[in-house]
C-alpha positions in Angstrom: -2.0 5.8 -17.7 -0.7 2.3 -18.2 -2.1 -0.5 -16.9 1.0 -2.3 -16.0 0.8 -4.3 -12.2 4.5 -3.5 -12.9 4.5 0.5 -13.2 1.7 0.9 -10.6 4.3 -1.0 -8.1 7.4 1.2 -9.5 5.1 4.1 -8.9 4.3 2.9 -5.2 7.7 2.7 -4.4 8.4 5.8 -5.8 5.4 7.0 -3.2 6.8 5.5 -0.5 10.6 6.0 -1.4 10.8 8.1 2.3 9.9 7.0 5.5 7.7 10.8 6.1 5.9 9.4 2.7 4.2 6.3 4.6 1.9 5.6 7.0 -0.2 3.4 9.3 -3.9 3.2 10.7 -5.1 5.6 7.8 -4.7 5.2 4.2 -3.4 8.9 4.0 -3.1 11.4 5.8 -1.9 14.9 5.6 1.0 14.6 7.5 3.4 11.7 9.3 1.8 13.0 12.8 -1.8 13.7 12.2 -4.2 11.8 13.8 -6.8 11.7 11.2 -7.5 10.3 7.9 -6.7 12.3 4.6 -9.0 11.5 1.3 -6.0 9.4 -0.5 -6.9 11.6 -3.7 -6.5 15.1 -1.7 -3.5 17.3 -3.3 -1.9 17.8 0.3 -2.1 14.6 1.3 1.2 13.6 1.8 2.1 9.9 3.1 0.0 6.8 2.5 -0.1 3.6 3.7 0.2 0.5 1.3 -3.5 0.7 0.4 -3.2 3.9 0.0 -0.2 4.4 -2.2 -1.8 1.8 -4.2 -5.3 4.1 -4.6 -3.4 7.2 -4.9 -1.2 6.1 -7.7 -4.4 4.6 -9.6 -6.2 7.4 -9.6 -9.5 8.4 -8.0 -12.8 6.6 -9.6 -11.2 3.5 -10.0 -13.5 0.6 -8.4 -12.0 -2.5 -5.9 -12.9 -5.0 -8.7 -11.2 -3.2 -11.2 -9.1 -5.9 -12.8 -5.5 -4.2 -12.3 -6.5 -2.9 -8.9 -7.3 -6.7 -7.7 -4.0 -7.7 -9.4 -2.0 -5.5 -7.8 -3.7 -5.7 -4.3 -3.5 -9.7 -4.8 0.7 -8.8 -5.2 0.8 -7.0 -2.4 -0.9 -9.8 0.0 1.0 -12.6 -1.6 4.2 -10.6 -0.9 3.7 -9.3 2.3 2.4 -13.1 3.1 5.6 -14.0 1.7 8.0 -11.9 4.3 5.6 -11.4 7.0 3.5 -14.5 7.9 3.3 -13.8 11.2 2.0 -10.3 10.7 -1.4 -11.3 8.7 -3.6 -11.5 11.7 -5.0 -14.4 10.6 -6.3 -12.6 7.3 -6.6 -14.7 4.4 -8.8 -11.3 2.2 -6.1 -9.7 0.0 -7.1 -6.0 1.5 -7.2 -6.6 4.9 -4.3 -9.1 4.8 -2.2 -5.8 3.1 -3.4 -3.5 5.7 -2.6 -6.0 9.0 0.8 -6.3 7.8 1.5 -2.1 7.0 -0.4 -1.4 10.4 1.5 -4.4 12.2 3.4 -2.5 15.0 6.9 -4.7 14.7 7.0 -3.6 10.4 8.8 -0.9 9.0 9.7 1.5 6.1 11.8 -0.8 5.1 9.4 -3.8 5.7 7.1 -1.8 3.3 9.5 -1.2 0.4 10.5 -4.7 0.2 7.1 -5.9 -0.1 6.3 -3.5 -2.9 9.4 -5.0 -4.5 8.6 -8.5 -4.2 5.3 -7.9 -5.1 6.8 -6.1 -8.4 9.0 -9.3 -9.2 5.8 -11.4 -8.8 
């Protein structure tokens, strides 16, 4: 796999491209409705969250310090910072910042892909 920030957000999108494809609370699940978690790695898992999209797409194994992982997760905060300051909780961590925003009740599908994006034009 390359290790392209760019492809890894062009593969997110792809992810999340439909709204039954994301998310929130969990960082999968198996489907839009369930109430419970689904291992992000699990073939039937089938709509992620932010965090999740960006695990899923990276492959299982890979570790939070991982150098592309932090880039990546650093894009996403700094995007959804970007579009959505008052959505941040007050979170200033790049992972939990990410996650207050997708699980922020006011944002949407669409709130999600254009973070993705900007955080691809970063």
């Amino acid at each position: 796999m390359s290790r392209s920030p760019t492809i890894i957000l062009t593969r997110m999108e792809s992810l999340l491209s439909k709204p039954e494809r994301w998310t929130k609370g969990e960082n999968a699940r198996f489907l839009p409705d369930d109430d419970g978690e689904a291992p992000v790695h699990h073939d039937e898992a089938s709509c992620f969250c932010l965090l999740g999209a960006k695990s899923r797409i990276l492959g299982p194994g890979v570790p939070a310090g991982d150098v592309l992982n932090r880039d990546v997760r650093n894009r996403l905060a700094s995007a959804a910072k970007t579009l959505f300051p008052t959505r941040t909780n007050g979170r200033e961590s790049s992972g939990p910042l990410v996650a207050s925003v997708n699980d922020h009740p006011d944002t949407t599908h669409a709130d999600i892909l254009d973070i993705v994006r900007l955080a691809r034009a970063l």
